[in-house]
C-alpha positions as CSV (number, residue, x, y, z in Angstrom):
1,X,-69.8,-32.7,-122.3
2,X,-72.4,-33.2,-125.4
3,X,-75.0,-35.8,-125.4
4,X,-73.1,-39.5,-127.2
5,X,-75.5,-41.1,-129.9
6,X,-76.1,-43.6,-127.4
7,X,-77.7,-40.9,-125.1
8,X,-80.0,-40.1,-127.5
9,X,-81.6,-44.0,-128.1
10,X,-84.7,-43.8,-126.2
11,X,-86.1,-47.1,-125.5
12,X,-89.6,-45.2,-123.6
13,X,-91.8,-43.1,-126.1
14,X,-94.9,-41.2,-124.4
15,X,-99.2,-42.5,-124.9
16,X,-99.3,-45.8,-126.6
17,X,-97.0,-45.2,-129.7
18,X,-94.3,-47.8,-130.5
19,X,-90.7,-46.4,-130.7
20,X,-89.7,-45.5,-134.4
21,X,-86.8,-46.8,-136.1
22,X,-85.9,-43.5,-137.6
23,X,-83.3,-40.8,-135.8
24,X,-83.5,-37.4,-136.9
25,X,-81.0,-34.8,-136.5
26,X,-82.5,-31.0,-135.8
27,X,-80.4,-28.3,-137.0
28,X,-81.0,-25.0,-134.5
29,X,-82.5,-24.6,-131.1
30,X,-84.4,-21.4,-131.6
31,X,-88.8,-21.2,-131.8
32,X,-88.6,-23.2,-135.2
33,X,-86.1,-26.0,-133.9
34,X,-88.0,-26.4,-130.3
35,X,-91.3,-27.2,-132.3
36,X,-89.6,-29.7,-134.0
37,X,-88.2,-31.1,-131.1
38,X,-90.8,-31.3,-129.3
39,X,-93.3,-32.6,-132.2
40,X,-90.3,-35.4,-132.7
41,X,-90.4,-36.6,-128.7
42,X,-94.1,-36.5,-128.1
43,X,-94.2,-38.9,-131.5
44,X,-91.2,-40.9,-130.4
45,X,-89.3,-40.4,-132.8
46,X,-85.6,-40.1,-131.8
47,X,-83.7,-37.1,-132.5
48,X,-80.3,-35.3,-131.8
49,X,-80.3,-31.2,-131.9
50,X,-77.5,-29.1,-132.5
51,X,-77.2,-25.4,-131.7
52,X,-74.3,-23.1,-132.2
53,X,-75.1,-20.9,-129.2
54,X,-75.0,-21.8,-125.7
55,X,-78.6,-21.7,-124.9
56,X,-81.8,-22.2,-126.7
57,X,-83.5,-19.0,-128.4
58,X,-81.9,-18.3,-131.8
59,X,-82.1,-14.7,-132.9
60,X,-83.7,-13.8,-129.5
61,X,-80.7,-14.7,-128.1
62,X,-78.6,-11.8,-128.6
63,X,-76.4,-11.9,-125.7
64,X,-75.0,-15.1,-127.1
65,X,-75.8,-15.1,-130.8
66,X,-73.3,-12.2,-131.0
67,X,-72.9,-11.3,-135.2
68,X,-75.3,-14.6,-135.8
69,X,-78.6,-12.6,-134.1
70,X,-79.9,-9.6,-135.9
71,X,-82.4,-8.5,-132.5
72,X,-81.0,-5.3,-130.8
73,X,-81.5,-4.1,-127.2
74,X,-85.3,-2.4,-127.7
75,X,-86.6,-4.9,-129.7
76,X,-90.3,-5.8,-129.2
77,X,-92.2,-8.5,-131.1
78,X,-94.6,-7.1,-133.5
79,X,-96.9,-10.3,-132.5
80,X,-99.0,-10.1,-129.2
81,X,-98.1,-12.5,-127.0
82,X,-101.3,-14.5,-127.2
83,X,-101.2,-15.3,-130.9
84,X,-97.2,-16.3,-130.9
85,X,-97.2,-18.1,-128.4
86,X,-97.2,-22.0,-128.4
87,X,-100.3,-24.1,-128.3
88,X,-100.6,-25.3,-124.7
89,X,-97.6,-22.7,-123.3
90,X,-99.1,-19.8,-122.3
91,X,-96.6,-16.5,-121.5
92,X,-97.0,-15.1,-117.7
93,X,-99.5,-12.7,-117.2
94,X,-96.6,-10.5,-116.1
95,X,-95.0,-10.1,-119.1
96,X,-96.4,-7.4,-121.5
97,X,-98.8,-8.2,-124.5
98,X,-96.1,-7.4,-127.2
99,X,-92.9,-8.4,-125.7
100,X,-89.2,-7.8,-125.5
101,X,-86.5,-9.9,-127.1
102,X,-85.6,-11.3,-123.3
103,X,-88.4,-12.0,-122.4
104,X,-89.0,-14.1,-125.7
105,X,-85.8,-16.1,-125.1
106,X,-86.9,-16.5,-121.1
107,X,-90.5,-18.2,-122.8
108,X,-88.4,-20.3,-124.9
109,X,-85.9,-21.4,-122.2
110,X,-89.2,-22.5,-120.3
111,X,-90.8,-24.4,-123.1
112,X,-87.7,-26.4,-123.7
113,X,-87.6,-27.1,-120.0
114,X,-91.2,-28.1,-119.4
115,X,-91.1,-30.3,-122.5
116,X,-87.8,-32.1,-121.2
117,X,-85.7,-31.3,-124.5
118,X,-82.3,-29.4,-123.2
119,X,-80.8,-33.1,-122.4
120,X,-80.4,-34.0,-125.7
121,X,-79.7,-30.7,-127.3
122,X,-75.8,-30.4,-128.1
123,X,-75.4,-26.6,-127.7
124,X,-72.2,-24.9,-129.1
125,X,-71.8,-27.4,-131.9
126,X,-71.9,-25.9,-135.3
127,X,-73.2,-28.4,-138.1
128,X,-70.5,-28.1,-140.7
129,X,-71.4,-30.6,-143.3
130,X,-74.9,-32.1,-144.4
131,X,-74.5,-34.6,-147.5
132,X,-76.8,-37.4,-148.6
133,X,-76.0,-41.0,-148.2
134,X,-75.7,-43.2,-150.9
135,X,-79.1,-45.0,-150.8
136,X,-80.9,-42.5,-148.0
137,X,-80.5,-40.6,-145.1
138,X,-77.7,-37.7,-144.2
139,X,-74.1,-37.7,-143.0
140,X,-73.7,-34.9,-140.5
141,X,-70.4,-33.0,-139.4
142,X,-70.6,-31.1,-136.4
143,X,-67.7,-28.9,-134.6
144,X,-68.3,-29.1,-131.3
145,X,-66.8,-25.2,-130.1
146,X,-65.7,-25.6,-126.4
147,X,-63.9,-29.1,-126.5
148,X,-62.3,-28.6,-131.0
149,X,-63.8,-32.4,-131.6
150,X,-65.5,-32.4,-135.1
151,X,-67.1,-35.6,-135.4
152,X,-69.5,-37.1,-138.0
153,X,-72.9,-38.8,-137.9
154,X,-75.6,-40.7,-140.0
155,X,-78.7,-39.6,-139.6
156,X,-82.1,-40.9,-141.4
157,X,-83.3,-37.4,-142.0
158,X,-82.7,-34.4,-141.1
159,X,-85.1,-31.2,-140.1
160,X,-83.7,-27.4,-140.9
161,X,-84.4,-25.0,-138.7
162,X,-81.4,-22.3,-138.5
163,X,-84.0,-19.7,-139.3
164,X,-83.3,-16.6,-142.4
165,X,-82.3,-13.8,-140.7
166,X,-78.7,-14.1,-140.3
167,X,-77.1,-13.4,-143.4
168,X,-77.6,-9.8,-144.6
169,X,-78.8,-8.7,-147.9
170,X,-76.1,-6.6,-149.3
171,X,-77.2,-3.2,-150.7
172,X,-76.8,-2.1,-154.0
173,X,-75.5,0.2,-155.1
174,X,-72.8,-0.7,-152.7
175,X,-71.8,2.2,-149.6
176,X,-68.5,0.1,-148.8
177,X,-67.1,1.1,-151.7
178,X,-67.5,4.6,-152.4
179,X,-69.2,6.0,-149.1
180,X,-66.9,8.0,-147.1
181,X,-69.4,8.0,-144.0
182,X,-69.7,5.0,-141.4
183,X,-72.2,2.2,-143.0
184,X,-73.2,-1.5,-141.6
185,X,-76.0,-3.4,-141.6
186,X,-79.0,-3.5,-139.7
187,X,-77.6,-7.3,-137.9
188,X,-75.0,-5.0,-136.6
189,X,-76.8,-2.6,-135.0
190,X,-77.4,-3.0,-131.0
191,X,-78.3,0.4,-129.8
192,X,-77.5,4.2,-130.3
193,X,-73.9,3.7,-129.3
194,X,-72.9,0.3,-131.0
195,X,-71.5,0.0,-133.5
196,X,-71.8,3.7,-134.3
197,X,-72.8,6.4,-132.2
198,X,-75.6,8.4,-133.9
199,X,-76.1,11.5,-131.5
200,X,-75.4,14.8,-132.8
201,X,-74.8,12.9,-136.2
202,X,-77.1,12.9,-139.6
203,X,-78.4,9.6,-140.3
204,X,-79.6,7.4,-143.3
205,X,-81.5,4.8,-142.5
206,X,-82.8,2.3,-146.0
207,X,-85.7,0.0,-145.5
208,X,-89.3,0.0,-144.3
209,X,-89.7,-3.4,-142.7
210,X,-89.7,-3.5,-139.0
211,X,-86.5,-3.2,-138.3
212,X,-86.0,0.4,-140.1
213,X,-89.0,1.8,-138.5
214,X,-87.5,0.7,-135.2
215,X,-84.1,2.1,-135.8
216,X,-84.9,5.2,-137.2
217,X,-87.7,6.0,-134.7
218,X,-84.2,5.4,-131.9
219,X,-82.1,7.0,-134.1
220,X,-84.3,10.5,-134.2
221,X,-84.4,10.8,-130.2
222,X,-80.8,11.3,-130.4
223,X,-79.3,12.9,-133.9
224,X,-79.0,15.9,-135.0
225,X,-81.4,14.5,-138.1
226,X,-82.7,11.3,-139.4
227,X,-83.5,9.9,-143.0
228,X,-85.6,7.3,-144.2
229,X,-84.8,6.2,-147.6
230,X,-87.6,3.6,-149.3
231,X,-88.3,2.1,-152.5
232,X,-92.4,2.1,-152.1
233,X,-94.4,3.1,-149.8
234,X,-95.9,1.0,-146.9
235,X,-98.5,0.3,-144.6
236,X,-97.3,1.1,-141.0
237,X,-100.2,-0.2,-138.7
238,X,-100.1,0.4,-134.5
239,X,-99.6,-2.0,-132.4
240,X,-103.0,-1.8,-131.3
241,X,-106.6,-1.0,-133.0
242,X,-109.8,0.2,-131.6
243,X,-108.2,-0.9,-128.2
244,X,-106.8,-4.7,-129.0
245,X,-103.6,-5.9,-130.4
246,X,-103.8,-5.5,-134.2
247,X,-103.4,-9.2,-134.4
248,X,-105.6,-10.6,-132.4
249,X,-109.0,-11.3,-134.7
250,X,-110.8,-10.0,-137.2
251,X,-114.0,-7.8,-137.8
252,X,-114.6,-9.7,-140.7
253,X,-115.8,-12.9,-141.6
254,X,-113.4,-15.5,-143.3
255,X,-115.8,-16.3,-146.2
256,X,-115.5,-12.7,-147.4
257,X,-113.6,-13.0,-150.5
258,X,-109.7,-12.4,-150.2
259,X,-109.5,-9.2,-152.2
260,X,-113.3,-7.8,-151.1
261,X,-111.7,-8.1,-147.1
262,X,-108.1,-6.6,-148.3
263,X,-110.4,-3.4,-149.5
264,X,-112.3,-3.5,-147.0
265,X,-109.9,-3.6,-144.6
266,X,-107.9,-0.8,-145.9
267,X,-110.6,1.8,-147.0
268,X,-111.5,1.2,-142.6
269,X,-108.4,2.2,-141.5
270,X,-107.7,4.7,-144.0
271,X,-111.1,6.2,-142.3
272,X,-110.3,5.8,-139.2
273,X,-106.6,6.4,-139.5
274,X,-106.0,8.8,-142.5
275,X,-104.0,8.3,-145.5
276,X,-100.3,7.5,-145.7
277,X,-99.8,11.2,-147.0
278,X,-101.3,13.1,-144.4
279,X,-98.6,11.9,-142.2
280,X,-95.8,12.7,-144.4
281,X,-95.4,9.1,-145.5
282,X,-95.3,8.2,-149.1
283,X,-98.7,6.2,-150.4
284,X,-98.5,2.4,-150.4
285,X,-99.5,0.9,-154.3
286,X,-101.0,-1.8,-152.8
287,X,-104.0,-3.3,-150.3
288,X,-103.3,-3.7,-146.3
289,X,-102.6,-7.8,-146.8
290,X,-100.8,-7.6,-149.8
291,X,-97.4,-6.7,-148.7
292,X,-95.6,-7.4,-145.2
293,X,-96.8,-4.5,-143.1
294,X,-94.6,-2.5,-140.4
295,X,-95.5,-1.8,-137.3
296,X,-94.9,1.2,-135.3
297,X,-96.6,3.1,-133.1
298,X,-94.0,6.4,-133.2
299,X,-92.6,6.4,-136.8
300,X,-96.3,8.1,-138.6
301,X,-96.0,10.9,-135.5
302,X,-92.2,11.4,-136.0
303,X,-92.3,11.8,-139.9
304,X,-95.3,14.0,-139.8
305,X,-93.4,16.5,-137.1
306,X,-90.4,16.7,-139.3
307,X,-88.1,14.6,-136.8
308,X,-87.9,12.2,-139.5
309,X,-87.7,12.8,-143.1
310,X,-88.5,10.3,-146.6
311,X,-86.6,9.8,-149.3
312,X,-86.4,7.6,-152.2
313,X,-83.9,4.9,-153.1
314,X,-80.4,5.7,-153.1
315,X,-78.5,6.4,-156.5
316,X,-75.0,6.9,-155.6
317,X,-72.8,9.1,-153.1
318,X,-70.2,11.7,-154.0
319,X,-68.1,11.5,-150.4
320,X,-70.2,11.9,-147.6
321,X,-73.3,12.9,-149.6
322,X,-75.8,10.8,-150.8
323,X,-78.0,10.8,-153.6
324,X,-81.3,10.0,-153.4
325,X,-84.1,9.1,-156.3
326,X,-87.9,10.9,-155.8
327,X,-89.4,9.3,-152.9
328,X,-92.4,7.0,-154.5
329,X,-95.7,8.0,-153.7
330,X,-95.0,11.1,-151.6
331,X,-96.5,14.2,-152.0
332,X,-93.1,15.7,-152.9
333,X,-91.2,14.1,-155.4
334,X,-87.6,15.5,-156.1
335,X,-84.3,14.2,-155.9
336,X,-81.8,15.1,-153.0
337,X,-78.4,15.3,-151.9
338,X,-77.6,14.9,-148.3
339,X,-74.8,14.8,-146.3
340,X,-74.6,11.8,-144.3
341,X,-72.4,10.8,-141.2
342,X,-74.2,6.8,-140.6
343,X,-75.9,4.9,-143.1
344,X,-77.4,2.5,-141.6
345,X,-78.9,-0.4,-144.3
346,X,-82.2,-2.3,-143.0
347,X,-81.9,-4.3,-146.6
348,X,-83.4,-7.6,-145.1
349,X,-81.3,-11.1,-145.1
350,X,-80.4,-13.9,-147.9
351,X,-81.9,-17.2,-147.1
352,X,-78.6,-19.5,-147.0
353,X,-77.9,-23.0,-146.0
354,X,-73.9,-23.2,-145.6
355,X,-74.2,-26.7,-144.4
356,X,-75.8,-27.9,-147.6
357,X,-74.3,-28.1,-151.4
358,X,-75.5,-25.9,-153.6
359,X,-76.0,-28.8,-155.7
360,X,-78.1,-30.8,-153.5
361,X,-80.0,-27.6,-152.3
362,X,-80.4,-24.5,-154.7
363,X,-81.9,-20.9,-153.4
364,X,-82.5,-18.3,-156.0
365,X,-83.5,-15.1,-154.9
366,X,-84.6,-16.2,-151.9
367,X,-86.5,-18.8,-153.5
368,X,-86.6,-22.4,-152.4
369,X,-89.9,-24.3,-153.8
370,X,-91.1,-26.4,-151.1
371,X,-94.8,-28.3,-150.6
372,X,-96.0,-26.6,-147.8
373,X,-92.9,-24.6,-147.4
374,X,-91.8,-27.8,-145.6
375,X,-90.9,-30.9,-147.7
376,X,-88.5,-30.9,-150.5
377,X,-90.1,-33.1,-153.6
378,X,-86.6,-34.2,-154.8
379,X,-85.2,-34.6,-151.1
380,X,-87.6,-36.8,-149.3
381,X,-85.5,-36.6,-146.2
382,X,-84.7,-33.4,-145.6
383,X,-87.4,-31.4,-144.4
384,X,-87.9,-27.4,-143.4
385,X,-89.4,-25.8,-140.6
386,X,-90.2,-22.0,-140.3
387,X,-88.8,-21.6,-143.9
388,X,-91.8,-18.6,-144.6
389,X,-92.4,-15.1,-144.1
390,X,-95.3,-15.4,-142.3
391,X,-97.8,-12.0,-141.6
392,X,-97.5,-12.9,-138.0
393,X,-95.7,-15.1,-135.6
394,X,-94.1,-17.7,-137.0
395,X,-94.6,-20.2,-134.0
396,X,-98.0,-21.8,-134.9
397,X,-96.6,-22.2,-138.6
398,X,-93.6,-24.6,-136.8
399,X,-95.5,-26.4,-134.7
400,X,-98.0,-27.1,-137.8
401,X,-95.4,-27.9,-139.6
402,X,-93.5,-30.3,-136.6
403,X,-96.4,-32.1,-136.6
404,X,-96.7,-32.5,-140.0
405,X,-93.1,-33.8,-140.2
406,X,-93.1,-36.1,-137.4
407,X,-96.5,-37.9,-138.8
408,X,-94.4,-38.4,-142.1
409,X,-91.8,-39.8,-139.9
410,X,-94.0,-42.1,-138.0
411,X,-95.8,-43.3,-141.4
412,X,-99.5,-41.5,-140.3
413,X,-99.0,-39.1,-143.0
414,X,-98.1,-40.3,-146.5
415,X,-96.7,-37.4,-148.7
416,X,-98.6,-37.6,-152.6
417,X,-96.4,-38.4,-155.4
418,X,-93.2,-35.8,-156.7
419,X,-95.0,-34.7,-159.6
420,X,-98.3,-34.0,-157.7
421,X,-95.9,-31.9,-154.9
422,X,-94.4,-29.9,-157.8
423,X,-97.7,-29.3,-159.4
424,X,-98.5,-28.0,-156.0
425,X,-95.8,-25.7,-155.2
426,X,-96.2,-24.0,-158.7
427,X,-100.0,-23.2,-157.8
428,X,-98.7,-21.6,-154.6
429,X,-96.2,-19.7,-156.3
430,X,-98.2,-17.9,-158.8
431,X,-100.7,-17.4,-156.1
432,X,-98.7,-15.6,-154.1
433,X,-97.5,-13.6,-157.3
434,X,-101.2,-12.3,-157.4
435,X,-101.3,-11.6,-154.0
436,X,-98.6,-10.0,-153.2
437,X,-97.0,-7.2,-154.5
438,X,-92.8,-8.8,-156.6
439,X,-90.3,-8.7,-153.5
440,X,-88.2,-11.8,-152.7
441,X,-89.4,-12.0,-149.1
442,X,-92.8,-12.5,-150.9
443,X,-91.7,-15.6,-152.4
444,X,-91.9,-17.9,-148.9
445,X,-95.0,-15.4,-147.8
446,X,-97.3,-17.6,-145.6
447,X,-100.6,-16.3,-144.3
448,X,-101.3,-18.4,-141.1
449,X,-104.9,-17.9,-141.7
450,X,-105.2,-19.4,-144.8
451,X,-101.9,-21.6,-144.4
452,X,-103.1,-23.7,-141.5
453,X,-106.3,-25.2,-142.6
454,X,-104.8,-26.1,-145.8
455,X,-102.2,-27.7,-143.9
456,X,-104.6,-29.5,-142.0
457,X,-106.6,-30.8,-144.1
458,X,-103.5,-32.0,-146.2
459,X,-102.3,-34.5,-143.6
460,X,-106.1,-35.2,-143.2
461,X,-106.3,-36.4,-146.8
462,X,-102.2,-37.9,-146.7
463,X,-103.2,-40.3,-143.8
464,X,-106.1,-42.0,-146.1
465,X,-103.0,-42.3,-148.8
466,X,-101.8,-44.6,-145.9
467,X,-104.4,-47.1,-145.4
468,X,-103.3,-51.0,-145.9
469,X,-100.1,-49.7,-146.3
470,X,-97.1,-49.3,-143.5
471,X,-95.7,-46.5,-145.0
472,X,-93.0,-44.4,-143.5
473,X,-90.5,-42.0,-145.5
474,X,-87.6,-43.6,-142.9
475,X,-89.8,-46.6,-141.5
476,X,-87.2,-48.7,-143.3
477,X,-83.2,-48.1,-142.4
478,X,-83.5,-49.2,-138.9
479,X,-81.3,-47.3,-136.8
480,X,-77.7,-45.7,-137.8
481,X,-74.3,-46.0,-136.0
482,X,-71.7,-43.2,-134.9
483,X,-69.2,-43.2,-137.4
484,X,-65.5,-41.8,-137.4
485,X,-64.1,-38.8,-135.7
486,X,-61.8,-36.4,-137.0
C-alpha cells in the first residue's frame, strides 16, 4: 500500500512553527531527496516523496536500482566519511573513512529512519508526468509499479532530486555501429564478469573521471592487457595526503587568492608527489582546482609498471582494432592501432528530466541556468536539489540547498526579483568559464567551499527582503485535492 494524500496532511509541525499551507511533492529518495525531505518536515511543510526503487539510496542502491544505478560492486566514495556525511548524522566508527557503496545506502536507510521520513515516501512509484497548472503549482502523474494504478496529483511545488547519473553520455564516434568487439557503458558495468568478462581479454577503457580509474585499475588484475584512452590529461590525487583524507582541510588559508592557492597547491604536490609524466601519465594543462580531479590510489603505480597503458581519444575502428589519436600531454605522442576485445566507455551521463517538457524545462549541454543551482527564475515553483558537480560530497550542498528551499516555502526567505536571478546566474557562469578548464560537467561545477557561504549569506540578505511583508512563493493556494485516477 502507498501513503493516500490524506496520509500525508500533517496537522502537528515540530518547535513553535505554524503548519504551512503549501504541499510539496519530492521527486527521488536518494542523499539529495532525503535532505529535502527532511529540511521540508522539520519546517512543516507538508510533502509527498516518490521513489522508483524499493528502498531509499538512489545510485547507492545498486541491488535495486538495477540499469537506473551506475555504482558497481567495489565502489568506494572518493569523499571521507566525515566531510559527506550529514550535519548532525554521524557514520559508525566501524565503518571505514572512505566507504563502500553499501555501506552508504545502510547510512542513508538510517537517516531516513531517525528523521521519521520512510512513512510518507511512496517507493516504487515512478513520476511519469510533471506539468504546470494554469495559475501555479504542478500536476503530478505517478505509476505506482507493484499495484499498475497511475493516478494524478496537484501539488504547490515541486522539488527535483532524481540525481544526473543515470542516463549515459553516448560516445562519439559511436562503437555500436562499426566496432566488432563487445562495448557498453560504464552504468552497465558491475564487476569483471558482468556484463562482459574481461580476463584473458584486451581491454579499452575511455574516460579519466572516477569511474575509469576504478574500472581499469579492476580490469588490469585480470586481462591479458588494459587501455586507457583520454582526451587531456588529469590530476589523479590519493585518497590520503601527508597521512589524512585528501578532503578533509586545507594547509592554506581561505583569504589566499583563488588562483595564488590553486598554484600553490599544485607546485606542493608536484614536489611531494612528482609530475604526471614520471608516472607514465599524460600532463594535466591545468591547476589542481580547476578541473574535477580523480582519485586513485593504484592507477599512477599501475600505468607507471606498464599494467596499464595511455592513449589518446579514439578516431575510428577497422573491426576489432581501434584507432587511437596521440595521447595529450604524454611523453610519447603517436597514433595507435590496437586490437580490442571490450571497450568499455566511462563517457559520463546527460542531465535529463523525462518527467518535464522540454518546453517548460530546456538542458543544453548539460546546461540548466539556475540561481544557486537551485531555483529556476522563470519557474518559481519548481526548485532543484543536488543539480551541481560538486568537488566533493554532494550532501552538505543538499542540505544547504533544503534549507534554502524550505525557508522560501515557509516565506523566511524571499527570492530577489527574475531579472536580478538571471543577472546572477550569468556572473556564475562566466565564472566558472574562468575557472574551470570547457567540459559540460563544468557547467553545474560547485565548490562547497566557496558555494556555501555565498549561499548563506544569500538567505541572510533574502529574509530582510521579507520584512513587513508575509511573503511565501506558495503561502497563497491553500492546500490542493487528489484529483482523478486513471
Amino acid at each position: 500500500m502507498h501513503p493516500t494524500p490524506d496520509d500525508h496532511n500533517r496537522e502537528c509541525v515540530s518547535g513553535d512553527l505554524a503548519p504551512s499551507p503549501a504541499r510539496i511533492c519530492v521527486i527521488g529518495a536518494g542523499p539529495c531527496g532525503l535532505a529535502a525531505m527532511r529540511e521540508l518536515e522539520a519546517q512543516g511543510i507538508d510533502w509527498c516523496g516518490y521513489e522508483l526503487s524499493t528502498r531509499v539510496g538512489g545510485l547507492w542502491d545498486i541491488e535495486h536500482q538495477g540499469q537506473k544505478s551506475p555504482a558497481y560492486d567495489s565502489l568506494r566514495i572518493d569523499s571521507s566519511k566525515r566531510v559527506m556525511a550529514f550535519r548532525g548524522h554521524d557514520y559508525p566508527d566501524d565503518v571505514p573513512e572512505f566507504p563502500g557503496h553499501r555501506a552508504v545506502r545502510s547510512y542513508l536507510q538510517g537517516f531516513a529512519e531517525s528523521e521519521s521520513l520512510l512513512a510518507r515516501i511512496c517507493f516504487s512509484a515512478e513520476v511519469l508526468v510533471c506539468e504546470p497548472l494554469e495559475g501555479a503549482g504542478y500536476r503530478v502523474q505517478i505509476s505506482f509499479k507493484e499495484t499498475g494504478e497511475t493516478l494524478w496529483e496537484e501539488f504547490d511545488g515541486v522539488i527535483v532530486a532524481t540525481g544526473h547519473h543515470w542516463l549515459p553520455q553516448q560516445m562519439e564516434p559511436r562503437p555500436e555501429r562499426e566496432f566488432r568487439g563487445q562495448s557498453f557503458h560504464s552504468s552497465q558495468y558491475q564487476n569483471s564478469t558482468t556484463p562482459a568478462v574481461l580476463k584473458d581479454r584486451k581491454v579499452v577503457v575511455v574516460g579519466f573521471g572516477n569511474s575509469a580509474a576504478d574500472i581499469a585499475v579492476e580490469a588490469a588484475k585480470e586481462a591479458r592487457s588494459v587501455v586507457l584512452s583520454v582526451r587531456r590529461g588529469a590530476w589523479v590525487l590519493p585518497r590520503y595526503f601527508l597521512g589524512k583524507p585528501i578532503d578533509e582541510g586545507s594547509l592554506l588559508p581561505h583569504w589566499i587568492p583563488g588562483r595564488l592557492r590553486r598554484s600553490i597547491v599544485t607546485r606542493t604536490f608536484r614536489w611531494l608527489q612528482g609530475e604526471m609524466t614520471q608516472y607514465g601519465l599524460p600532463e594535466p594543462d591545468h591547476l589542481i582546482g580547476e578541473a574535477h580531479p580523480t582519485l586513485s590510489d593504484e592507477l599512477p603505480a599501475l600505468v607507471r609498471s606498464g599494467a596499464i597503458k595511455m592513449a589518446g581519444p579514439i578516431r575510428g575502428y577497422h573491426g576489432k582494432r581501434i584507432v587511437f589519436s596521440a595521447c595529450p600531454g604524454a611523453k610519447q605522442t603517436r597514433q595507435q592501432e590496437l586490437e580490442t576485445d571490450v571497450l568499455i566507455y566511462c563517457t559520463g551521463y546527460q542531465v535529463n528530466f523525462p518527467f518535464l517538457d522540454v518546453q517548460h524545462v530546456s538542458v543544453e549541454r548539460n546546461s540548466l541556468p539556475l540561481y544557486y543551482r537551485v531555483f529556476h527564475p522563470q519557474r518559481p515553483r519548481l526548485f532543484f536539489i543536488g543539480l551541481a558537480q560538486t568537488i566533493g560530497p554532494i550532501m552538505p550542498v543538499a542540505q544547504a540547498q533544503a534549507r534554502a528551499i524550505a525557508e522560501h516555502i515557509r516565506g523566511s526567505y524571499r527570492l530577489p526579483a527574475t531579472a536580478a536571478m538571471e543577472k546572477s546566474v550569468a556572473q556564475d557562469s562566466r565564472a566558472n568559464q574562468q575557472r574551470f578548464i570547457t567540459s559540460p560537467r563544468h557547467s553545474m561545477q560547485v565548490v562547497p567551499e566557496v558555494y556555501l557561504p555565498k549561499l548563506a549569506r544569500e538567505v541572510r540578505l533574502g529574509s530582510s527582503r521579507t520584512r513587513g511583508v508575509s511573503f511565501g512563493a506558495l503561502d497563497a493556494l491553500g492546500k490542493p485535492t487528489k484529483v482523478h485516477e486513471d
